[in-house]
C-alpha positions in Angstrom: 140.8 46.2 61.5 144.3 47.4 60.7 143.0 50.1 58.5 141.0 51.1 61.3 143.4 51.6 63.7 146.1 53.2 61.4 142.8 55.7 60.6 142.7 56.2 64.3 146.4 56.9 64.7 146.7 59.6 61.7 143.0 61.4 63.0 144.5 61.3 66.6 147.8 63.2 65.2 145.4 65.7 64.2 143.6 66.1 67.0 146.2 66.4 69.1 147.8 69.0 66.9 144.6 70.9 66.4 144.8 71.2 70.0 148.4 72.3 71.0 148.0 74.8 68.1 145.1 75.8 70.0 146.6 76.3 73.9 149.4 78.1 71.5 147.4 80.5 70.3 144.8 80.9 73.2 142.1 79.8 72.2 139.8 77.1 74.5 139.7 73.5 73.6 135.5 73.7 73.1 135.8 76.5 71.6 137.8 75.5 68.6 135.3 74.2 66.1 137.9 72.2 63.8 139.2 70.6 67.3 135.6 69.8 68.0 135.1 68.5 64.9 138.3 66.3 64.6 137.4 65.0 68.2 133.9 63.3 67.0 135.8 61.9 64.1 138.0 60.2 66.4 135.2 59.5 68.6 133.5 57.5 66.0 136.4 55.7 64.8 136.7 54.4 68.4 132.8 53.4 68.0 133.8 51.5 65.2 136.6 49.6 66.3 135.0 49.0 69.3 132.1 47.2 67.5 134.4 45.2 65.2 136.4 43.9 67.9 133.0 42.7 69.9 131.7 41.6 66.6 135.4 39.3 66.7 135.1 38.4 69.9 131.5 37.0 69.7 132.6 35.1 66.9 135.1 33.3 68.6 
């Protein structure tokens, strides 16, 4: 689960840089294919974290 998270963190950096280099340069959040892109990564890290940590909790 630690991996996970740290995954999260470093794909999170990128998103959020992808998307200040973005507003810097003009160009709309959903229109910015590699932001897009980054964001469903994210997105399904979160998936995944969140089903490990119900997986733990039914568990205990």
């Amino acid at each position: 689960m630690k991996i996970l998270l740290s995954s999260l963190e470093v794909e999170k950096q990128k998103l959020n840089q992808l998307g200040n280099e973005s507003l810097a340069n003009g160009i709309p959040l959903f229109k910015n294919n590699a932001l897009q892109a980054q964001s469903r990564k994210v997105d399904e890290l979160i998936v995944q974290l969140h089903k490990q940590s119900g997986l733990k909790r039914r568990s205990s």
